[in-house]
C-alpha positions, 0 to 999 in steps of 0.5 A: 464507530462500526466494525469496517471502520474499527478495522480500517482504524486498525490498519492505520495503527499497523502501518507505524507498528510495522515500521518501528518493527522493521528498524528495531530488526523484528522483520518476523513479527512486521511480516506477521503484523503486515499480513494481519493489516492486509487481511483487515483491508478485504474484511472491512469491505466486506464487511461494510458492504455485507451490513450496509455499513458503507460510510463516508469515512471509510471511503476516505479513510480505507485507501489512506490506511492502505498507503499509510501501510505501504508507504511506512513499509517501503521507508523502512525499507530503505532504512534496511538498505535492501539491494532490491528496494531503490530510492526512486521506486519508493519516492515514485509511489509516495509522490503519487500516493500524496497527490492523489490523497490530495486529490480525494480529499478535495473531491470528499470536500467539494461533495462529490463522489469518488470512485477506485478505478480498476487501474487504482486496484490492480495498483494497489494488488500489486503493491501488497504483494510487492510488499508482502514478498519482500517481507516474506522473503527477508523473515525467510533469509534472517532466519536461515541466517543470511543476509539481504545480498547474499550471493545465494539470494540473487535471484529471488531478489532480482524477482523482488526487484522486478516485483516492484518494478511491476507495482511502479509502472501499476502506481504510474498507470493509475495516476496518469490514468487518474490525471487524463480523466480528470482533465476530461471531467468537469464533473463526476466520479474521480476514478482513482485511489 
């Protein structure tokens, strides 16, 4: 196995970790976890283009560590039952994020190519800031001493809110846009993540 993969394996392994770190309260250490995750995504592409190291399973599997990640962050969320983070945002981009895993896995099976559209990396920018924010924002408050909800909180909250707001429509363009070219397509490159 070569460094991108190794890395990309590794963020695999911190999407469970920040998870089990959101529902035992350790909202700091899921922050500092999340952010290592996140910088391991730029480094193993980098990196596996740098060396000529692109392989067929990184391209497979660098997209599912980054939903695995996102998506294990977004469950404990709710968990926390944080008053800006709504049931119907998370099940919108978990609903996309399995179908276009789904997907994938047929393309990579069939042989074919498969490229990340534009629409697929703003969908994916704007989900880990989504994420990154919300995690900033509760290790802020938790060590102030406040609380998710607090009346002091409400506007930084409302912009969180609109955040996710942000990466939901982002997940829903991405995956329209992946359904239209697919029905365009007979054959090609998917372009979708």
């Amino acid at each position: 196995m070569n460094w991108p993969n190794g890395l990309t394996v590794a963020r695999m392994i911190m999407g469970p970790i920040v998870l089990v770190c959101l529902l035992t309260g350790s909202v700091r250490l899921a922050f500092y976890i999340f952010v290592i995750a996140t910088l391991t995504d730029i480094g193993d592409g980098y990196l596996a283009r740098r060396s000529n190291n692109v392989t067929e399973f990184g391209k497979l599997m660098d997209p599912l560590a980054d939903k695995i990640l996102v998506c294990l962050v977004l469950v404990g969320f709710l968990f926390m039952r944080l008053p800006f983070i709504s049931l119907w945002m998370v099940a919108i981009i978990v609903a996309r994020e399995l179908l276009i895993l789904g997907c994938r896995t047929g393309v990579f099976r069939s042989g074919e190519g498969f490229v990340t559209s534009k629409a697929a990396k703003w969908k994916t920018a704007a989900q880990m800031v989504w994420v990154s924010s919300s995690l900033l924002y509760l290790t802020i408050i938790y060590t102030l001493g406040l609380s998710p909800g607090d009346p002091s909180c409400r506007v930084v909250e409302r912009v969180l809110w609109g955040l996710g707001v942000v990466a939901v429509v982002l997940t829903v363009i991405s995956g329209v846009d992946y359904l239209v070219w697919s029905r365009k397509s007979a054959a090609g490159a998917p372009e979708a993540e």
